[in-house]
N, C-alpha and C positions, 0 to 999 in steps of 0.2 A: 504494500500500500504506500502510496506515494502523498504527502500532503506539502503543499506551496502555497502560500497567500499572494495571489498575484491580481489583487484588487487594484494596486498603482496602474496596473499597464490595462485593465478591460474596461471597458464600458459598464457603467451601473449595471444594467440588465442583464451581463453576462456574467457576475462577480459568483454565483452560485453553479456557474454547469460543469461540469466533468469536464475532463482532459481530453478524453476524445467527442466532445458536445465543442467543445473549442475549438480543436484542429478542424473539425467540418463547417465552422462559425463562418459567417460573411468577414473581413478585412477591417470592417466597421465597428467589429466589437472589440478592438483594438483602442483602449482612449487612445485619444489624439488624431485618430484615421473616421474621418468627418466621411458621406455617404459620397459629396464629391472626390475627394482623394481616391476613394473604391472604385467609384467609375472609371476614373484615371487611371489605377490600378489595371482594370480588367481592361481597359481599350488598350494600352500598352501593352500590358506582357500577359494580358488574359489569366490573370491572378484573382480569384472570385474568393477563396477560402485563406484561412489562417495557415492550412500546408503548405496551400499552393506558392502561399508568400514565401515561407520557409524553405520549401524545396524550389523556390525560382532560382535557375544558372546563376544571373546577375548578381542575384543579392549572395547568394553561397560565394562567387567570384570574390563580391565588394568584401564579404565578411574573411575569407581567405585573405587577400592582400593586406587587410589591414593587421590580423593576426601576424602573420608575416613579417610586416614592418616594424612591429610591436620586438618578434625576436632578432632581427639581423642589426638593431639598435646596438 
């Protein structure tokens, strides 16, 4: 059993769902990810879900590089 309070980072409405009720969430239930940014999201890179954000190339790239820079420091 896994327990995290990750109230900071969701939207009210979504502060009580399971972990896998999240990974299938819209982008939206993301505070700070407004229903425009999700649009933008999915016109882009066709990212509808909390996964799809996670396992987008781009962002796995952006978050690799930056790891990266963090050790070759």
């Amino acid at each position: 059993m896994i327990s995290v309070n990750l109230d900071d980072v969701l939207d009210k409405a979504y502060e009580s769902s399971s972990l896998a009720e999240l990974a299938n969430a819209p982008v939206a239930a993301l505070s700070g990810v407004s229903e425009a940014d999700a649009e933008a999201l999915q016109k882009a890179f066709n990212i509808k879900t909390v996964a799809d954000l996670a396992g987008n190339k781009y962002i796995r790239a952006a978050q690799a590089i930056v790891e990266l820079s963090q050790i070759s420091k």
